[in-house]
C-alpha positions in Angstrom: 5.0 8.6 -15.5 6.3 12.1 -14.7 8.5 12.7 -11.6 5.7 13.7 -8.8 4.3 10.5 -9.6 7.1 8.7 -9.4 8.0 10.3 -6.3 4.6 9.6 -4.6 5.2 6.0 -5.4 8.7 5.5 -4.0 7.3 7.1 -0.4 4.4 5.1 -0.4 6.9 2.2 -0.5 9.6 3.1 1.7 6.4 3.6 4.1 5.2 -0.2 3.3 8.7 -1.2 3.7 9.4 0.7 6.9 5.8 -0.8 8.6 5.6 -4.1 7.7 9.4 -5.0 6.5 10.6 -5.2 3.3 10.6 -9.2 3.4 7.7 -11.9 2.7 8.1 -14.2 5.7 5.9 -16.8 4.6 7.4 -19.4 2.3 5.0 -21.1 0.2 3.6 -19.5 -3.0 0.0 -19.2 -1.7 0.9 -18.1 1.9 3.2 -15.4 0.2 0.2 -14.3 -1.4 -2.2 -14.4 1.1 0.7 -12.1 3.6 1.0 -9.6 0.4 -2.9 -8.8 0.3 -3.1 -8.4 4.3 -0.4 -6.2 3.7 -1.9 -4.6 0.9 -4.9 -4.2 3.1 -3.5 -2.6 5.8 -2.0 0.3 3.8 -5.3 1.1 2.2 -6.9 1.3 5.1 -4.0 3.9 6.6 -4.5 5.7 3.8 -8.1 5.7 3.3 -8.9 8.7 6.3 -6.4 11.2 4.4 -8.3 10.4 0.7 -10.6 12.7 -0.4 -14.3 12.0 -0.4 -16.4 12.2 -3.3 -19.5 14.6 -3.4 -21.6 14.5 -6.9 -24.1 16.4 -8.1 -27.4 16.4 -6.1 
């Protein structure tokens, strides 16, 4: 992984961190789980309106 990359991926989760805390406040396994993928969730869809949008060939 070169350094932009690595960069990139340390303010994307300073960002989650920041939001949504940087603790799981569920305690058992499978509600820890389920709180990870909303989380998960919601920072795709922040990011999704500043992600380019594919045009092919037509």
């Amino acid at each position: 992984m070169n350094y932009l990359q690595r960069s990139l991926a340390e303010t994307a989760m300073y960002r989650d961190k920041q939001l949504m805390g940087d603790k799981l406040l569920s305690l058992g396994f499978n509600q820890q789980h389920t709180e990870a993928m909303i989380k998960v969730k919601v920072l795709n869809r922040m990011a999704g309106p500043g992600m380019p949008e594919y045009q092919g060939n037509s």
